[in-house]
N, C-alpha and C positions, 0 to 999 in steps of 0.2 A: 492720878491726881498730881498736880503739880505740886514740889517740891521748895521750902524754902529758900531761900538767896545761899543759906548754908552750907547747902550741897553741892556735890562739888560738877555737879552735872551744871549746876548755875551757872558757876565760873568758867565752865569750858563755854557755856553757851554767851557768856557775856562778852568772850574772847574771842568767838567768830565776827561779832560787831564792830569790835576793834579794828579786826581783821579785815575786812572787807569794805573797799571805797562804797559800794552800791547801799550795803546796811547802813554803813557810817554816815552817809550824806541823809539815808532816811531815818536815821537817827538825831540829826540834829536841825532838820528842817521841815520834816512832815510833823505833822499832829495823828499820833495812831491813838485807835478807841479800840477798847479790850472790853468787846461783851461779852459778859455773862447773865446766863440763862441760869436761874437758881433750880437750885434740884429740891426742893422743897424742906430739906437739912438745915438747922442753923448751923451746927458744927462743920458741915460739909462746905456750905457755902464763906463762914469762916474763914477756914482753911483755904481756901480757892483763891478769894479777895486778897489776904494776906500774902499769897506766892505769887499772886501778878502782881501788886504794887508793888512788891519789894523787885520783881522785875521789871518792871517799866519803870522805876525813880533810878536805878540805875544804868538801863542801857539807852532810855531817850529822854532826849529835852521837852518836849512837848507831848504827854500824852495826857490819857484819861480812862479811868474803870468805869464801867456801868454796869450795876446790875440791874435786872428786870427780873419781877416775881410776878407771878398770875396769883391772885388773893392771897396773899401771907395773913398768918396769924399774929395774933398781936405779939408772942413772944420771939417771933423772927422780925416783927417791926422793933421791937424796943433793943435787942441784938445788932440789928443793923444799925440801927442810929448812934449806939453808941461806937457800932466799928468805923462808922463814920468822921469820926472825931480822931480816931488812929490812922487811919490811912487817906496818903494824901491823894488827892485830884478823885475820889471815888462820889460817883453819882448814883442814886437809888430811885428806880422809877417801879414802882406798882402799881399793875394793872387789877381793875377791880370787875375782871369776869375770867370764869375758869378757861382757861385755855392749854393744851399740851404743847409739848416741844415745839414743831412745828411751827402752829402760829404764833408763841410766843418768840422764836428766833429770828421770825421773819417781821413782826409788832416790834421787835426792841432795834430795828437799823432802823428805824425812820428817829429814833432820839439821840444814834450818834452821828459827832461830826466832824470826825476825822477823817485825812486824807487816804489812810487807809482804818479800816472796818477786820477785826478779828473778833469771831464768833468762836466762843468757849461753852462747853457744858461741866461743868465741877465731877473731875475721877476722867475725864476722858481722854487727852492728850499727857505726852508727857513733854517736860520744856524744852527739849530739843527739837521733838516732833513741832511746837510753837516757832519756835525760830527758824525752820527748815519753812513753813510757809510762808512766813514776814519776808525769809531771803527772796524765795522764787515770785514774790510781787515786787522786790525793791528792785532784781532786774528789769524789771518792765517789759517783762518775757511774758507775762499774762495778768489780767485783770481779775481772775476767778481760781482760786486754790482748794480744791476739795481733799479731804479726807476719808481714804475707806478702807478697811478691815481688811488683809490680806483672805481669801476664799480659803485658802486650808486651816486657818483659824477658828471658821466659823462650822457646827455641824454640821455631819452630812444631811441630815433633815431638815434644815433651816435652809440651805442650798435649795433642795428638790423644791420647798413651798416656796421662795421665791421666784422658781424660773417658773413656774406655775402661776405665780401673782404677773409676772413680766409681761407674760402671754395675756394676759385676761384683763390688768389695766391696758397694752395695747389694743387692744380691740375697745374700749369701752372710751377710752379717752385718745386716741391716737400717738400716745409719747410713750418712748419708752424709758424705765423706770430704773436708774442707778441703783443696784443693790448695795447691800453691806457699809452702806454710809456710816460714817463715826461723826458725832454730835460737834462738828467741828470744821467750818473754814474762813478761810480769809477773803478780800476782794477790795478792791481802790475804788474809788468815791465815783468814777465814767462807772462802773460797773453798777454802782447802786444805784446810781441816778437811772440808767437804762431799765434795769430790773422793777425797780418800785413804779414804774409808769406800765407796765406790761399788765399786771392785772393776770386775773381768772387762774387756771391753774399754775403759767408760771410764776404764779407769788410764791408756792412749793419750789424753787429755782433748786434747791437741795437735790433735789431727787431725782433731775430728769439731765440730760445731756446738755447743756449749752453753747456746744463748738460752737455752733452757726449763728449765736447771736455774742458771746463774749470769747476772749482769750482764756479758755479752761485750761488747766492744771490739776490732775491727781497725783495725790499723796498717801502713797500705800501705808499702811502701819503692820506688824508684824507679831500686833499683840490682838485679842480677842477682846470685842465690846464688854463694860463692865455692867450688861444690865440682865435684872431677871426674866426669866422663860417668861411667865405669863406679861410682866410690863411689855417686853419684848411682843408678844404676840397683840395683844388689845392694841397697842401702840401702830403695827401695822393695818391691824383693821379700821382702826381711825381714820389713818391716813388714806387707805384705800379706798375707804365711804366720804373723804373732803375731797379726793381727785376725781372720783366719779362726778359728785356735786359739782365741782367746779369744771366740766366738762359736759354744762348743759347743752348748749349749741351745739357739739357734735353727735347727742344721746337726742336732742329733739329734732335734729336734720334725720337719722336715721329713723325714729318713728316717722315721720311726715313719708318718705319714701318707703314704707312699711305699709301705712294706711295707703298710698296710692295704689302698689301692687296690689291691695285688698280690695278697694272699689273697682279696679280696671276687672280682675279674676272676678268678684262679683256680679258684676254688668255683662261679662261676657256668660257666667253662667246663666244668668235669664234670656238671652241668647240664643242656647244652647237649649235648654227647654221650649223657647218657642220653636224652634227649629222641629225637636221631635215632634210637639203636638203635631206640628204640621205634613211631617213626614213620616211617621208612625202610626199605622191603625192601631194597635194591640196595647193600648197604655191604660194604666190605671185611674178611673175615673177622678179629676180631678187634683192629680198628682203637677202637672205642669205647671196651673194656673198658682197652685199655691209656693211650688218653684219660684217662675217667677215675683210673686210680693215678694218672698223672701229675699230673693237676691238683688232686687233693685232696692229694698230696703237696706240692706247690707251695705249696699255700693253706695246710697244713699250716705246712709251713719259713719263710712268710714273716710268718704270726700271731705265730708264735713268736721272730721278727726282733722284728718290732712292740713284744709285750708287753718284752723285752727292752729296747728302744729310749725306751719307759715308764716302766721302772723305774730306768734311767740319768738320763730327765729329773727325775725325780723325786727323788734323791739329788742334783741338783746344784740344782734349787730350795728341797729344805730348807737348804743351806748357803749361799743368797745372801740378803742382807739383805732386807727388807721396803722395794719402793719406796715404800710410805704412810712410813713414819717418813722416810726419806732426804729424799723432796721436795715434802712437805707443808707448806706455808709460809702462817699467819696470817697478814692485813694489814688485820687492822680496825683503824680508828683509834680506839678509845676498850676500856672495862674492861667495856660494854654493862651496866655499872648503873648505878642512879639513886641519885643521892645521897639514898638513905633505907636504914632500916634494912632494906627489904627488896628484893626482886629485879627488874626490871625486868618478868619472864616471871611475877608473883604479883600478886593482885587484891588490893587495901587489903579488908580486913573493914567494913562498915558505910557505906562508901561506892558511892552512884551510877556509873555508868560514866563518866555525861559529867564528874563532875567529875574521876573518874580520869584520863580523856582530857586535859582542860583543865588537871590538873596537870603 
């Protein structure tokens, strides 16, 4: 849990911003937004709010606190409004449906608006570990800063059912799944912008690898997450049962090809029984003809799965974006013409090649 301004971890941490032209400049010209995701504690959440404002009023000019709750009760509403009133630049947004971690961390970036975006969960970072990721996006060395739980921190049982989870959401959804995450990172304003237009499973951007779509950053921590066995486990099954869900199109592409192997292995077995009748004296009276219904039936029922399972994929690909425009990214360095009035790709009129060339 983060630490009031009093501490003296504060001061060191207030002195690297000093320190550092890249901080200092996003210190006094960025707008940073410090989410917080309530852990459903008044005291907890309290505490949280309190040791980020007193950090943010003193190391930048322009920021802002958000919290975001998923149905608070009334005595965390009437708590927060009065903390309201103590702490400066803090905003309170409640959501009025149950939601866990997850969608609520990924629901509460579309209400901030700051240039850069720091996601908190109250008890999970400590304020260094906070400024160690603010640093690594003020270099401009990556747009996506993640946080995760060194592996010898976490049980050796907790270990084995992950790499087991890893394996089994790769097959089901085709990504695979960052373990040991801590409720906690950062990202610059290109990066949300990109993320929040993506949709379907990477709306969870938490969890899965991003190299290939933003400038990712992990940030090890050295201490063990502070949550219980059973939260800890429901919480993964959650998760596991919204990535599956949000991984329809790859789960109804594989039935559809599922059903086809069934109709084609169907059809051929009627087939194959007509073949015997034909070729077989010594068969069981009846035995083929009923073969057959069966299996053209089959091949019947499972076509008709199929084309059905086609037409599903197809109504869910007209409605997902274009990944050409989403992650299609220029990097030439120049405007690729020449400074004439014509085009780089157009032959001058009346001149030779080679002096074309030599120009």
């Amino acid at each position: 849990m983060l630490q009031p301004h009093q501490d003296a971890a504060f001061f060191a941490a207030d002195q690297r911003f000093a320190g550092t032209s890249a901080l200092n400049r996003l210190a006094q010209e960025n707008l940073v937004s410090f989410v917080v995701t309530s852990s459903g504690s008044v005291e907890t959440d309290k505490h949280e709010i309190a040791a980020i404002g007193d950090f943010a009023a003193i190391s930048f000019a322009h920021y802002e606190v958000l919290l975001v709750a998923s149905r608070p009760n009334g005595v965390w509403r009437a708590e927060m409004r009065e903390m309201g009133t103590r702490v400066g630049n803090l905003r309170i947004v409640m959501v009025e449906s149950s939601m866990g971690y997850e969608e609520l961390s990924t629901a509460a970036l579309r209400f901030a608006i700051g240039d850069l975006v720091v996601s908190l969960h109250p008890g999970e970072l400590q304020i260094s570990d906070v400024v160690s990721m603010i640093e690594r996006c003020a270099e401009a060395e990556c747009d996506l800063v993640k946080t995760f739980h060194a592996r010898d921190t976490v049980p050796a049982w907790e270990r084995l059912a992950a790499k087991w989870i890893q394996r089994l959401l790769r097959v089901l959804t085709g990504r695979g799944i960052q373990p040991f995450q801590a409720r906690a990172f950062a990202l610059n304003r290109t990066a949300l912008s990109r993320l929040q237009t993506i949709g379907g499973a990477l709306r969870y951007f938490r969890l899965f690898n991003l190299s290939g779509l933003v400038a990712e950053e992990h940030l090890v921590l050295d201490y063990p997450p502070k949550r219980h066995l059973l939260d800890s486990f429901m919480e993964k099954l959650r998760i596991a049962s919204m990535l599956v869900s949000s991984s329809a199109e790859r789960l109804i592409l594989w039935l559809a090809l599922v059903c086809a192997v069934l109709s084609v292995g169907s059809f051929l077995s009627a087939l194959l029984a007509i073949a015997i009748w034909m070729f077989k004296e010594t068969i069981a009276p009846g035995w083929t003809s009923l073969s057959v219904e069966f299996s053209l039936l089959f091949a019947a029922n499972f076509g008709v799965l199929g084309a059905i399972c086609l037409g599903l994929l197809q109504m869910i690909r007209q409605n997902t974006p274009d990944p050409v425009e989403l992650f299609a990214t220029e990097m030439s360095g120049g405007d690729l013409f020449r400074r004439s009035n014509e085009l780089n790709v157009q032959a001058q009129a009346g001149m030779p090649p080679a002096a074309r060339e030599a120009e």
